[in-house]
GUVO-905213 format. One record per atom (N, C-alpha, C): residue number from 0; residue in three letters; atom name; x, y, z. Coordinates in steps of 0.2 Angstrom, whole numbers, plus 5000, padded with zeros to 4 digits. Last residue first. Example, Ala and Ser with C-alpha at 12.3 -4.5 7.8 and 13.67 -1.06 7.14 Angstrom:
// GUVO-905213
ATOM:num:residuo:atomo:c1:c2:c3
ATOM:1:SER:N:5064:4989:5035
ATOM:1:SER:CA:5068:4995:5036
ATOM:1:SER:C:5064:5000:5039
ATOM:0:ALA:N:5066:4972:5039
ATOM:0:ALA:CA:5062:4978:5039
ATOM:0:ALA:C:5066:4984:5039
//
This chain:
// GUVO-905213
ATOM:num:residuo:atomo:c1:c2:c3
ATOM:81:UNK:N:4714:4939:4897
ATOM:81:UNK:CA:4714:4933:4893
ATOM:81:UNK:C:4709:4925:4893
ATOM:80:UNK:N:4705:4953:4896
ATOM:80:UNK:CA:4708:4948:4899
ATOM:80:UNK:C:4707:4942:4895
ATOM:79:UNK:N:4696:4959:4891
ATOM:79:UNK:CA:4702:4961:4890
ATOM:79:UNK:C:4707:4958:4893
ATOM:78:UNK:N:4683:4955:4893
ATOM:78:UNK:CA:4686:4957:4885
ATOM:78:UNK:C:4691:4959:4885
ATOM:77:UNK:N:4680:4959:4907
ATOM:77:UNK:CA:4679:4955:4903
ATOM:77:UNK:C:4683:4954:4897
ATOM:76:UNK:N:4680:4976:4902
ATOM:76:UNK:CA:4687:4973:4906
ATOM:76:UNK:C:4685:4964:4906
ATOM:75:UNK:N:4669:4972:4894
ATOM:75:UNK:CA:4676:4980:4893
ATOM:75:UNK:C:4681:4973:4897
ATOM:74:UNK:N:4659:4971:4902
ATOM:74:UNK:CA:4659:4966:4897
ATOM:74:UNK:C:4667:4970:4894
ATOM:73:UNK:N:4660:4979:4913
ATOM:73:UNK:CA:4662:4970:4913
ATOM:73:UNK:C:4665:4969:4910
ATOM:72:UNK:N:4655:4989:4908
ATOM:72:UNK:CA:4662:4991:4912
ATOM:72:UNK:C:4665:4983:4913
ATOM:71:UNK:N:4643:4985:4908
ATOM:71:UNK:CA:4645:4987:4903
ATOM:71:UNK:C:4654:4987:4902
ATOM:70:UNK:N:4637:4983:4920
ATOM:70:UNK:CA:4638:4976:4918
ATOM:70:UNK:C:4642:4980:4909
ATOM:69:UNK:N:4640:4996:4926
ATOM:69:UNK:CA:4642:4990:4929
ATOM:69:UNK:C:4643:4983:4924
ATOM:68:UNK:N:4628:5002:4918
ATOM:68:UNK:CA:4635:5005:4918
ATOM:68:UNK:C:4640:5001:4919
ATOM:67:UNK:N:4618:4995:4922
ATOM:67:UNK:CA:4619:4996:4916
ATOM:67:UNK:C:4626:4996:4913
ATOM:66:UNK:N:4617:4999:4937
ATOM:66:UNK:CA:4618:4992:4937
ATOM:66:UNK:C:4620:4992:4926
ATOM:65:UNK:N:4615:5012:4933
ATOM:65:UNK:CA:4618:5010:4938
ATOM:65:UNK:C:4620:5001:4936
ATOM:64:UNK:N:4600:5010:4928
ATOM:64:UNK:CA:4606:5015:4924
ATOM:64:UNK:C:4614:5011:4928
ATOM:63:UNK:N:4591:4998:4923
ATOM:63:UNK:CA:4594:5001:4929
ATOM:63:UNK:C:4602:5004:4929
ATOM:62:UNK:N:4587:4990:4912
ATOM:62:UNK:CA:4581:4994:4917
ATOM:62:UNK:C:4585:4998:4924
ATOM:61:UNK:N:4592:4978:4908
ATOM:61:UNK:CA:4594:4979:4916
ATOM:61:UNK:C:4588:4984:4918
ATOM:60:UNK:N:4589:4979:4895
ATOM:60:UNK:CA:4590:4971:4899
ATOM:60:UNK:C:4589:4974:4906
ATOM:59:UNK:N:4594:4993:4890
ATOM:59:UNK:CA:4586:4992:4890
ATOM:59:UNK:C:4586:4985:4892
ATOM:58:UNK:N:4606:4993:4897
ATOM:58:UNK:CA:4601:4999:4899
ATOM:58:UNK:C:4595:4995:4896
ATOM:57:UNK:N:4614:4984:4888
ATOM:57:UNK:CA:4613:4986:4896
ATOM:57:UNK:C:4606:4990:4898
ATOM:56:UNK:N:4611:4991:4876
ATOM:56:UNK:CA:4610:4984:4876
ATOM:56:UNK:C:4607:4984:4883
ATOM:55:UNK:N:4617:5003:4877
ATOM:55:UNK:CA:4611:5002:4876
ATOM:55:UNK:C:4608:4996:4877
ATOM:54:UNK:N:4632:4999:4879
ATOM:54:UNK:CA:4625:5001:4884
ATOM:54:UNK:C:4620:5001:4883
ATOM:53:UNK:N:4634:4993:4867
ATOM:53:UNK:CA:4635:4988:4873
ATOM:53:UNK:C:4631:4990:4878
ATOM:52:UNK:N:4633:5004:4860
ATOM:52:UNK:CA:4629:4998:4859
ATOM:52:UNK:C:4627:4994:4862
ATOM:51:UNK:N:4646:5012:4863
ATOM:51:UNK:CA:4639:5014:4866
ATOM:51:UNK:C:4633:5009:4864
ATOM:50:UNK:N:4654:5002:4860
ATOM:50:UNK:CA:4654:5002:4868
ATOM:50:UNK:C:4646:5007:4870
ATOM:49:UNK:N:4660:4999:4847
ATOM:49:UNK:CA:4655:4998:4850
ATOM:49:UNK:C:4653:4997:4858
ATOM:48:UNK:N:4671:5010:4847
ATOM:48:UNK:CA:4664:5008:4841
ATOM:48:UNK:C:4659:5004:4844
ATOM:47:UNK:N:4678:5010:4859
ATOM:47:UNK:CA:4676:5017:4857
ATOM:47:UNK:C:4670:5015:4850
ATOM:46:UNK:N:4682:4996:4858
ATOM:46:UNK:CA:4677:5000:4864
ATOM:46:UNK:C:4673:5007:4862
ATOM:45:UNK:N:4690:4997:4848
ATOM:45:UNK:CA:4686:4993:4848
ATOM:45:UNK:C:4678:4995:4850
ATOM:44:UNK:N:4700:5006:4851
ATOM:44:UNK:CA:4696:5008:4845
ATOM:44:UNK:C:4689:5002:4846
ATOM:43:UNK:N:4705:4999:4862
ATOM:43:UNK:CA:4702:5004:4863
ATOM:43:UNK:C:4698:5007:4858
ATOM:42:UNK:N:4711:4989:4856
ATOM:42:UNK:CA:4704:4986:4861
ATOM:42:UNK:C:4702:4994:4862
ATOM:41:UNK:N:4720:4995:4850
ATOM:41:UNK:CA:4715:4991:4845
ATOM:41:UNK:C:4710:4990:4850
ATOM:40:UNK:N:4727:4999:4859
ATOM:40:UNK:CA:4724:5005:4855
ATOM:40:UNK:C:4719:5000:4850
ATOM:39:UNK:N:4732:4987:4864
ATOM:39:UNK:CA:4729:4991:4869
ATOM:39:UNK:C:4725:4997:4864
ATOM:38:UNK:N:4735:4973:4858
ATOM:38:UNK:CA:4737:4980:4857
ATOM:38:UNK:C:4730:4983:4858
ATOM:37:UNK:N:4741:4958:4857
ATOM:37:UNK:CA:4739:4963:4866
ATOM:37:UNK:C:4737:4971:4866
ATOM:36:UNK:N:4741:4952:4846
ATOM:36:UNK:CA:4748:4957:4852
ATOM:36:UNK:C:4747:4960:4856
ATOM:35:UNK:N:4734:4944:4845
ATOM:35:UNK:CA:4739:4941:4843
ATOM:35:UNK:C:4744:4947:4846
ATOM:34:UNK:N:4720:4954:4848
ATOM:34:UNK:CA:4721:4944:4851
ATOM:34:UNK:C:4729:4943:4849
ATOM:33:UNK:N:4721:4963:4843
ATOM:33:UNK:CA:4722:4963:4851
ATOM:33:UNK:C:4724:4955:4851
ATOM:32:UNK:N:4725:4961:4830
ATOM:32:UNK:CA:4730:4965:4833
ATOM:32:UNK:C:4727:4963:4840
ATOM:31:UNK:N:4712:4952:4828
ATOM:31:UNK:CA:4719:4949:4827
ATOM:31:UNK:C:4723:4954:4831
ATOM:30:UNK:N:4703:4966:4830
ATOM:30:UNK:CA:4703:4959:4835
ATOM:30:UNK:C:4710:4955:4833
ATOM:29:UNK:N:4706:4974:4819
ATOM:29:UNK:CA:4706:4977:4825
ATOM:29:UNK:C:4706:4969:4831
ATOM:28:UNK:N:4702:4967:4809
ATOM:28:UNK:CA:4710:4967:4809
ATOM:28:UNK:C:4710:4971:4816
ATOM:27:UNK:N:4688:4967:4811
ATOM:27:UNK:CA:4694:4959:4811
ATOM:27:UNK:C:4701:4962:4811
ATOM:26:UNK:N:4685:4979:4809
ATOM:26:UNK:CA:4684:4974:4815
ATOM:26:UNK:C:4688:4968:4815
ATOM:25:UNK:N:4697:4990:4799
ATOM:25:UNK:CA:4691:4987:4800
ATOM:25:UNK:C:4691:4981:4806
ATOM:24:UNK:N:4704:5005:4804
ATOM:24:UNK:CA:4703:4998:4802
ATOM:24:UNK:C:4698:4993:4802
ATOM:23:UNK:N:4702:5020:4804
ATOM:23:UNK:CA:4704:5018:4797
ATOM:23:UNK:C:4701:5009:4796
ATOM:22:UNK:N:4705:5020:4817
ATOM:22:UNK:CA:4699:5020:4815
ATOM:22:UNK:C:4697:5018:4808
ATOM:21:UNK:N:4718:5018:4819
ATOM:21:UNK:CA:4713:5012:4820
ATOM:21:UNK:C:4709:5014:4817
ATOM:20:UNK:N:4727:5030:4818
ATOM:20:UNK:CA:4728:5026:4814
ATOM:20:UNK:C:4724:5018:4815
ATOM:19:UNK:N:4722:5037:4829
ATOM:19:UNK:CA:4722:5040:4825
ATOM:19:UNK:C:4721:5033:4820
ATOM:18:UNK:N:4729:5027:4840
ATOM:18:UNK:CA:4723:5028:4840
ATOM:18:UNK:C:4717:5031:4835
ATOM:17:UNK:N:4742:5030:4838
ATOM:17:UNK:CA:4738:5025:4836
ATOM:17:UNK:C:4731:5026:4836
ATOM:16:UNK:N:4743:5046:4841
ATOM:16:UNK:CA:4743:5042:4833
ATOM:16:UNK:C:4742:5037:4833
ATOM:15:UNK:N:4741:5046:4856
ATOM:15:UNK:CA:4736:5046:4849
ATOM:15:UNK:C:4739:5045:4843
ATOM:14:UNK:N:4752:5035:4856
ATOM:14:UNK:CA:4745:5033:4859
ATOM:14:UNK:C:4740:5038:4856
ATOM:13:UNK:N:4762:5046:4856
ATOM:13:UNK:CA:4760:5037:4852
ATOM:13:UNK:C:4755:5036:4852
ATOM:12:UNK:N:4760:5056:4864
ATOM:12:UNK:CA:4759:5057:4856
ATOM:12:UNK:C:4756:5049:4853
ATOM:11:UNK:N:4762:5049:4877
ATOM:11:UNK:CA:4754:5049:4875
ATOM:11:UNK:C:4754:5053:4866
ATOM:10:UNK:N:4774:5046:4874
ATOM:10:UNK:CA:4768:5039:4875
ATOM:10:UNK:C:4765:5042:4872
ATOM:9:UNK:N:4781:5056:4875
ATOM:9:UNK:CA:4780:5053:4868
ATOM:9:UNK:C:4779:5047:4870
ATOM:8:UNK:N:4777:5062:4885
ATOM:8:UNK:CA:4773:5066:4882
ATOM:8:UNK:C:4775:5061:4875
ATOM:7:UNK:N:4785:5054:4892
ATOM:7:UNK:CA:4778:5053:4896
ATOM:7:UNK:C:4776:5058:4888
ATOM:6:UNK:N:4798:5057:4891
ATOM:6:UNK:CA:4796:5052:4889
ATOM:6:UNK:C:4788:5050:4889
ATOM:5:UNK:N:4800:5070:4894
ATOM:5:UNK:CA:4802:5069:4887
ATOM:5:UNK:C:4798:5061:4886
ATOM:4:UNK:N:4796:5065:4908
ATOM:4:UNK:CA:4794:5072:4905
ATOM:4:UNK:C:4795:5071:4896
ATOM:3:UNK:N:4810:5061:4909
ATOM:3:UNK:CA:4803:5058:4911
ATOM:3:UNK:C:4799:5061:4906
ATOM:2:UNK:N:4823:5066:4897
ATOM:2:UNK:CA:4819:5066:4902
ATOM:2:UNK:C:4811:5062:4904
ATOM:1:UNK:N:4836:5059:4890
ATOM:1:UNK:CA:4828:5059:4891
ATOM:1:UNK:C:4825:5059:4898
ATOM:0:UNK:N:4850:5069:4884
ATOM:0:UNK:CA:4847:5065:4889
ATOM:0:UNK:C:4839:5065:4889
//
């Protein structure tokens, strides 16, 4: 019998071996994988590569740490919608 408990710790095993098995892949095959199945570990490999670039970007346009964070946190959930 599976437990909750049993079930909840083999997501988040999944979730980091995929997340494991993205780095490896390159920027197009990370985009197809989110565009054509919605895969949540590829938009996060995604974020994770370039998400401190996105702030940066934020940060020296906006001039305002706050309002930086905010349009960074967009362009993320932005991007994750269809």
């Amino acid at each position: 019998m599976t437990t909750y408990l049993d079930s909840s710790v083999h997501q988040q095993v999944a979730v980091l071996f995929d997340a494991g098995t993205m780095v490896s892949l390159g920027d197009g095959t990370l985009i197809e994988r989110f565009a054509t199945r919605r895969d949540e570990a590829a938009f996060a490999a995604l974020v994770e590569r370039y998400g401190p670039i996105v702030l940066r970007v934020c940060r020296a346009t906006l001039r305002d740490e706050h309002e930086a964070h905010d349009a960074c946190s967009g362009v993320a959930n932005g991007s994750s919608h269809d």
